[in-house]
C-alpha positions in Angstrom: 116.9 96.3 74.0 118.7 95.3 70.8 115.5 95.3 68.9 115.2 99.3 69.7 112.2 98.8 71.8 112.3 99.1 75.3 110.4 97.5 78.8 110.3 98.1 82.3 111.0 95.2 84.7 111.2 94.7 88.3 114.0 93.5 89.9 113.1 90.2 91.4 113.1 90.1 95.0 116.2 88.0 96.4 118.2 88.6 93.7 122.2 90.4 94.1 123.4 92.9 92.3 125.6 90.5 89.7 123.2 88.3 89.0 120.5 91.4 88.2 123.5 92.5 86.2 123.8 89.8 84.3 120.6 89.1 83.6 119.4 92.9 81.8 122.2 92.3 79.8 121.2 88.9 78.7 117.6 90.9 78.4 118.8 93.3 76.5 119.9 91.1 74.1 117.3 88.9 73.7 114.0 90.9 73.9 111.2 88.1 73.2 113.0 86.4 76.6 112.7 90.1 78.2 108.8 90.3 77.3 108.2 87.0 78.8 110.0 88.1 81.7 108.4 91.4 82.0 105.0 88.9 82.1 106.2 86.7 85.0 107.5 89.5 87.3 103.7 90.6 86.9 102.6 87.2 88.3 103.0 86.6 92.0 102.4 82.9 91.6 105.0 82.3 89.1 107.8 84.5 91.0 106.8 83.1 94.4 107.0 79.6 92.6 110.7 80.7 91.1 111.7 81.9 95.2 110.8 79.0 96.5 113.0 76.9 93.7 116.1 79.2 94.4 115.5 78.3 98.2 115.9 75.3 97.8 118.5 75.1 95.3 120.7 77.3 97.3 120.3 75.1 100.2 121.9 71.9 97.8 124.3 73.7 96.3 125.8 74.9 99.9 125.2 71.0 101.1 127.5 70.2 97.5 130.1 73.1 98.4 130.9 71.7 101.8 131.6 67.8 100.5 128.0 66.0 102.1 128.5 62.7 100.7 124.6 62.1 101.3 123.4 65.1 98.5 126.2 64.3 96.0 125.6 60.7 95.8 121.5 61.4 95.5 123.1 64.2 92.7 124.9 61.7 91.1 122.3 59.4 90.7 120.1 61.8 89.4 122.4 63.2 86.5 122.7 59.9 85.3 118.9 59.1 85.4 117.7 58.5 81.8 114.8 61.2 82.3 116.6 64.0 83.9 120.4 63.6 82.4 119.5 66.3 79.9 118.2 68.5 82.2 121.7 69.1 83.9 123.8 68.9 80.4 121.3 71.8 79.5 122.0 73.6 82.8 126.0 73.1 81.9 125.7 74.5 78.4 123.2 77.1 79.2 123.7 78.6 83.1 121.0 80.8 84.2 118.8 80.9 81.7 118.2 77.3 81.0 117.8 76.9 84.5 115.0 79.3 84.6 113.3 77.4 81.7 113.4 74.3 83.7 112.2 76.2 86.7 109.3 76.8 85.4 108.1 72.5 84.8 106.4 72.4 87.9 106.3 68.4 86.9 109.8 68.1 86.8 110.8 70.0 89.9 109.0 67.6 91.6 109.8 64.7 89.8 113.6 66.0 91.2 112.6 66.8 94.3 110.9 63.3 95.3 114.2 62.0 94.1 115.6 64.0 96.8 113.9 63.1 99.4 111.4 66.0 99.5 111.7 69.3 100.8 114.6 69.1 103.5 113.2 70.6 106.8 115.9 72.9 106.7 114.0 74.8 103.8 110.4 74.6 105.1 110.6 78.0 107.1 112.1 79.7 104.8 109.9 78.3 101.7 106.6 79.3 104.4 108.1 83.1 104.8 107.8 83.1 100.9 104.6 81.8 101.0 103.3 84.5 103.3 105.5 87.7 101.9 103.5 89.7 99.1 105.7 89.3 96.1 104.1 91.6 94.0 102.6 95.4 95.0 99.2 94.2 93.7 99.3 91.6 96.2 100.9 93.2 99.2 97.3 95.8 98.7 95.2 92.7 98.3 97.2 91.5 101.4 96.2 95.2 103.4 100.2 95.2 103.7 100.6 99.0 104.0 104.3 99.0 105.3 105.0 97.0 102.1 103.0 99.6 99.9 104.8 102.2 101.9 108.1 101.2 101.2 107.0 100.4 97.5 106.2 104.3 97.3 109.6 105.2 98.8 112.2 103.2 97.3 110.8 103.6 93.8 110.1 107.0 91.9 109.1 105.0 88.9 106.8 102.1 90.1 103.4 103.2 89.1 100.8 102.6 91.4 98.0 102.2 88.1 100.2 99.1 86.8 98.6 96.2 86.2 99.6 92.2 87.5 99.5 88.8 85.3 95.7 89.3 85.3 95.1 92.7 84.5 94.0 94.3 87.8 95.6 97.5 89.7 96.2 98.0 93.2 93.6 99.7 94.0 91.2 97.5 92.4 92.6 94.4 94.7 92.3 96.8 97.5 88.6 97.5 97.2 87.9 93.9 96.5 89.9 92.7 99.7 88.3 95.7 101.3 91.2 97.3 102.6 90.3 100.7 103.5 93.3 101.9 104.4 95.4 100.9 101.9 92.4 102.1 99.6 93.3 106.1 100.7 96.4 105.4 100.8 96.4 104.8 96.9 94.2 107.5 96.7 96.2 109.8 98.4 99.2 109.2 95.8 97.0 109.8 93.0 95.6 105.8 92.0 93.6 106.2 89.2 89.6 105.2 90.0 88.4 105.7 87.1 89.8 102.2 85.7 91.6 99.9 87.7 91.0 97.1 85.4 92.4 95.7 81.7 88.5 95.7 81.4 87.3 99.4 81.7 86.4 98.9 85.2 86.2 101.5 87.8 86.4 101.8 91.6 82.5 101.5 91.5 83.0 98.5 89.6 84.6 96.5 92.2 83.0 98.0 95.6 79.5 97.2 94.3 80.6 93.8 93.1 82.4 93.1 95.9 79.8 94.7 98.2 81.8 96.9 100.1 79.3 99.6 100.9 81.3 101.9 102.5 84.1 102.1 99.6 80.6 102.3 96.5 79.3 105.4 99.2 82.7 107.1 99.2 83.3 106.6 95.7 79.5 107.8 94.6 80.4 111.1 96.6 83.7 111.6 94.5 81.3 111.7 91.7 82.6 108.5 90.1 80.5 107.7 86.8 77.9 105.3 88.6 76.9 103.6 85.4 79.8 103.3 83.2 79.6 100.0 81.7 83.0 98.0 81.6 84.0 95.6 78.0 81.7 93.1 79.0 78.9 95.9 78.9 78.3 96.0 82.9 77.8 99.0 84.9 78.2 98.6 88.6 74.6 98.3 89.5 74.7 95.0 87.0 77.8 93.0 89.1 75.8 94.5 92.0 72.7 92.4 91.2 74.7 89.6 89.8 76.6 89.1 92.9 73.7 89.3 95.1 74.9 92.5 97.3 71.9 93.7 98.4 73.6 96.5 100.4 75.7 98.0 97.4 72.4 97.9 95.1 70.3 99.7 97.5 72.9 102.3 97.6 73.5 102.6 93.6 69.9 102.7 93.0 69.4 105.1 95.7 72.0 107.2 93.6 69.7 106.6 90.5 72.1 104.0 88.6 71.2 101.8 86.3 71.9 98.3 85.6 
């Protein structure tokens, strides 16, 4: 970037090859914009949020294209609308990425889109297959998407599966909590680290015991996990154990001889 640093950044799922363009450069160039970026490509709500908004603005901006008097004149009224006039003179000035400032108002967006008429029923499928599709690989484990985690693996040589999302958790950590066993060995099998899967020091024991998913906490006591590492909040597995009431995963522990 032109600050000399540099940060990795996925590309944003639905976007074409010009616009990606387009925007790294404009990333490049303005690196405190690139670090907030980096931030919401890590957040599945915020990117599924952003989908969603393109989905629907795409759908206007065809409806404007081919002449529907209906949209233009409900356009019309709403550039010259007191409250939302400067929203589309910033748009003018700015392009993309004042739009994607604005994208981000939840409040506005559907202050505009009442003005609208509400979601056109043309959208609705296509907004619900967003709603459904993992956005983020964190999510697609959580989700037990394996094809998705698959193809993750295969398309990308640099995506690493020990990255962390908006709130600090790895794959495999959301995989264990959702108690996706399969997608659990197949992280393991491409090397996730168990040891922490957390911005917290947490380990895989961590979240099986917490999570009481006894058969994950048995599996990872036999790979000789450290049973009683204690996370930044000074808990050790056996403690979220007890505190979440999973009888099953604190028999096991302390049956192991950990401590809480």
């Amino acid at each position: 970037m032109s600050d000399g640093t540099s940060i990795r950044i996925a590309r944003t799922p639905g976007m074409g090859d010009k616009e990606w363009q387009d925007t790294k450069k404009y990333l490049e160039a303005n690196p405190e914009e690139a670090r907030r970026m980096e931030q919401f490509s890590r957040d599945a709500k915020a990117v599924r949020a952003w989908m969603q908004t393109q989905a629907i603005t795409e759908y206007y901006n065809t409806r404007l294209s081919s002449g529907d008097e209906v949209v233009t004149g409900k356009f019309n009224a709403l550039e010259k609308n007191p409250d939302l006039a400067h929203i589309f003179e910033d748009i003018k000035r700015g392009g993309n990425p004042a739009a994607m400032q604005h994208y981000h108002n939840e409040p506005l967006m559907l202050k505009i889109s009442r003005a609208m008429g509400g979601v056109p029923e043309e959208v609705k499928t296509v907004l619900q297959d967003i709603q459904n599709k993992p956005i983020t690989l964190q999510e697609a484990c959580f989700k037990g998407d394996l094809k998705t985690l698959e193809d993750y693996l295969q398309a990308s040589s640099t995506t690493s599966i020990d990255e962390k999302d908006a709130k600090g958790i790895s794959c495999l950590g959301y995989a264990i909590g959702a108690n996706r066993t399969h997608v659990v060995k197949k992280l393991l099998e491409s090397k996730a680290s168990a040891t922490e899967v957390d911005n917290s020091g947490g380990n895989a024991l961590h979240y099986a015991a917490a999570y009481g998913r006894k058969e994950l906490c048995d599996y990872f006591l036999k790979a000789k996990l450290d049973m009683n590492k204690q996370n930044t909040q000074g808990q050790t597995p056996l403690a979220l154990a007890q505190k979440n009431k999973m009888k099953d995963t604190m028999e096991l522990l302390q049956k192991a001889g950990a401590t809480a």
